[in-house]
LOTOR-245021 format. One line per 10 residues: number of its first residue (from 1); for each residue x, y, z of N, C-alpha, C. Coordinates in steps of 0.02 Angstrom, whole numbers, always signed. Layout:
REM residues N
NUM) X Y Z X Y Z X Y Z  ...
END
This chain:
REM residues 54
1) +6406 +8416 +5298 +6397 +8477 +5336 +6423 +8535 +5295  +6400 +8593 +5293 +6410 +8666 +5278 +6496 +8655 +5267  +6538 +8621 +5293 +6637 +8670 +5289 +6656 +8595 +5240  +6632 +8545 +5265 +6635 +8509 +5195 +6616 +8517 +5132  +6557 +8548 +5133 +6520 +8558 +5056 +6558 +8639 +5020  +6586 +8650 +5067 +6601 +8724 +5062 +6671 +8729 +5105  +6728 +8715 +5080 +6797 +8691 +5120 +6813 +8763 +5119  +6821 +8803 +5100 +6847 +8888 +5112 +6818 +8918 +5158  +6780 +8887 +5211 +6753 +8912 +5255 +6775 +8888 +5348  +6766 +8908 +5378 +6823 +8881 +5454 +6752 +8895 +5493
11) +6781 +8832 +5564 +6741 +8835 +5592 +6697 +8900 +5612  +6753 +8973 +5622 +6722 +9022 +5657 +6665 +9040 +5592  +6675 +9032 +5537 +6628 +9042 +5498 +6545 +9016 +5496  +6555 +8968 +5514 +6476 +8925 +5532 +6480 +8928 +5595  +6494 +8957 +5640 +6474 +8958 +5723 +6423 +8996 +5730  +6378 +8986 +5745 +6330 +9026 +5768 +6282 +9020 +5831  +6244 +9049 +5868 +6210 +9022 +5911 +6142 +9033 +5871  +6085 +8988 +5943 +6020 +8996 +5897 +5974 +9069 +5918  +5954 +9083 +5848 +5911 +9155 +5841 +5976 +9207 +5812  +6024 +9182 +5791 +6054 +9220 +5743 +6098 +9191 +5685
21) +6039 +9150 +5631 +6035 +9135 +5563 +6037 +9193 +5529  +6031 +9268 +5538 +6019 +9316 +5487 +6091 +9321 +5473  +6118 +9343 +5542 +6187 +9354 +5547 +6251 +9279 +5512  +6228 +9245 +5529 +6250 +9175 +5491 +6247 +9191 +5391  +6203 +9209 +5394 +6164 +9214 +5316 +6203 +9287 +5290  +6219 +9332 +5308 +6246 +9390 +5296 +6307 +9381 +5297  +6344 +9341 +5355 +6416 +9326 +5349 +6450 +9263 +5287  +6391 +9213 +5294 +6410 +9202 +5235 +6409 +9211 +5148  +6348 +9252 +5137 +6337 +9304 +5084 +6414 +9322 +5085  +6437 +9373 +5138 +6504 +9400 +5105 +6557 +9372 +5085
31) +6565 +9299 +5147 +6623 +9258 +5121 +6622 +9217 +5074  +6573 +9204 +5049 +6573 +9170 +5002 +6548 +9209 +4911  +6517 +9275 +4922 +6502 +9325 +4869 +6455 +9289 +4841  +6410 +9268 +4858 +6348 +9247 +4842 +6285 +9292 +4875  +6231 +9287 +4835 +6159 +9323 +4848 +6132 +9282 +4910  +6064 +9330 +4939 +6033 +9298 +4994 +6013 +9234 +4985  +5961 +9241 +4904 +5929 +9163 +4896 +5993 +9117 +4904  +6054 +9124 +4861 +6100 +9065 +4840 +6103 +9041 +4904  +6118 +9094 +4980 +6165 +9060 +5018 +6107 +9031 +5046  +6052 +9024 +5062 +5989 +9009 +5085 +5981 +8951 +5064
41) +5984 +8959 +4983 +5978 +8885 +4959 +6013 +8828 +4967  +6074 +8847 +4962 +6147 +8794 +4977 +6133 +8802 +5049  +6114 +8810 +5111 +6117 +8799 +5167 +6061 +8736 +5153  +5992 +8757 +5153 +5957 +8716 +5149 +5958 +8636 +5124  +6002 +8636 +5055 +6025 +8587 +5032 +6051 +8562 +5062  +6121 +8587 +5107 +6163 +8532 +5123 +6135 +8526 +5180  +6088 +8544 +5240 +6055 +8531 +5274 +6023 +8457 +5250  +5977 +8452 +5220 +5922 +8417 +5192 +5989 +8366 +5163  +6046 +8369 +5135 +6062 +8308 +5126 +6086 +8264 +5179  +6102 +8319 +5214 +6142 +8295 +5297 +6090 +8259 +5348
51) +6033 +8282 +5331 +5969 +8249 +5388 +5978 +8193 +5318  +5955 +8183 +5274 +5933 +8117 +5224 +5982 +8053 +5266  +6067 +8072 +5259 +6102 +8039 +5285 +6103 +7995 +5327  +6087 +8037 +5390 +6076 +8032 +5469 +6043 +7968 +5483
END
């Protein structure tokens, strides 16, 4: 999951409800000082490894 792959991050950081991914995507852009694609991409990834898992 996202606070494992990415331990500098706390729950309130990945909380989000659904229909606000932008806001998810912007908050973590800042906390983490990464670009739109990066954080887009590393979401996706650890998504997609987390469903592979499952």
């Amino acid at each position: 999951m996202l606070l494992e792959a990415e331990p500098q991050l706390s729950n309130e950081d990945v909380d989000f409800a659904e229909g606000q991914d932008e806001d998810l995507i912007d908050s973590l852009m800042r906390k983490l000082s990464r670009s739109r694609e990066q954080v887009v991409g590393w979401v996706e990834s650890v998504s997609s490894t987390t469903t592979k898992a499952s």
